[in-house]
C-alpha positions in Angstrom: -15.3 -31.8 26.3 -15.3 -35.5 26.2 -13.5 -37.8 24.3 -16.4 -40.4 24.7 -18.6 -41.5 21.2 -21.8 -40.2 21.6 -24.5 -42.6 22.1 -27.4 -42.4 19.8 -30.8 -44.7 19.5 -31.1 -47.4 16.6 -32.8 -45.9 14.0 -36.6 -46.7 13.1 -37.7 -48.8 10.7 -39.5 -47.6 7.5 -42.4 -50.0 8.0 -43.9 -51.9 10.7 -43.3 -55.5 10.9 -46.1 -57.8 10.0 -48.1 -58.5 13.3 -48.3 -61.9 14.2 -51.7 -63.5 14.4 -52.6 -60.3 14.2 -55.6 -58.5 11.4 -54.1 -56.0 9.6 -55.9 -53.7 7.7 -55.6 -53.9 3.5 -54.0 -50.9 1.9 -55.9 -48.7 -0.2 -57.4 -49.2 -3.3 -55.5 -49.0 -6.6 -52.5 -48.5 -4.1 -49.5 -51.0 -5.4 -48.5 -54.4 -3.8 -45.6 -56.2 -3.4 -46.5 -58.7 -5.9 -47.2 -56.3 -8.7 -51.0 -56.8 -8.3 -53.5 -54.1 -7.5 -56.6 -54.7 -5.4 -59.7 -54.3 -6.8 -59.3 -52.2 -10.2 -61.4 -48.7 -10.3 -62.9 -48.1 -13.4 -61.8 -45.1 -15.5 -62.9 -41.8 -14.4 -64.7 -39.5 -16.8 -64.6 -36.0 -17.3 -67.8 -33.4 -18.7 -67.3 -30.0 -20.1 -69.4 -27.9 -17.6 -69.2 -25.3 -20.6 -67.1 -21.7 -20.6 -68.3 -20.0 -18.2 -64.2 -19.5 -17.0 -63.7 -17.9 -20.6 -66.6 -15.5 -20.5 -65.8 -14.5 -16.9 -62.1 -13.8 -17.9 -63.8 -11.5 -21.1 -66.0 -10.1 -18.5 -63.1 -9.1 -16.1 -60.5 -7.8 -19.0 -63.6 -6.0 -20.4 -63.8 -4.2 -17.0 -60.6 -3.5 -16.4 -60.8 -1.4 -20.4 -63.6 0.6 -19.6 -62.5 1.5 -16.0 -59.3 2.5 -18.0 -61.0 4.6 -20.3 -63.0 6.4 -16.9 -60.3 7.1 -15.1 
């Protein structure tokens, strides 16, 4: 065994540096900046009731389930 420190690499850095002269790309939209401004707001997205068709299946199933009870 050795008495020596062990040499380990530097560690990485969380982000890249900025590339100089260099394009880099934008980030995504809606996706926070630096500055507290977001690029390029998305409008609000809206929901529509496709109906129950979940709630009568669930009846459907439980339904099921009672009379294949009863049969066997």
């Amino acid at each position: 065994m050795s008495n020596q420190a062990a040499a380990y690499p530097p560690p990485a850095t969380a982000y890249p540096a900025e590339p100089h002269g260099g394009y880099m790309a934008p980030p995504p939209a809606g996706y926070p900046m630096k500055d507290g401004h977001e690029q390029g707001q998305a409008p609000p997205v809206t929901t529509q009731s496709k109906g129950d068709g979940f709630l009568k299946g669930c009846c459907a199933a439980l339904c099921c389930c009672c009379v294949l009870d009863a049969c066997f």
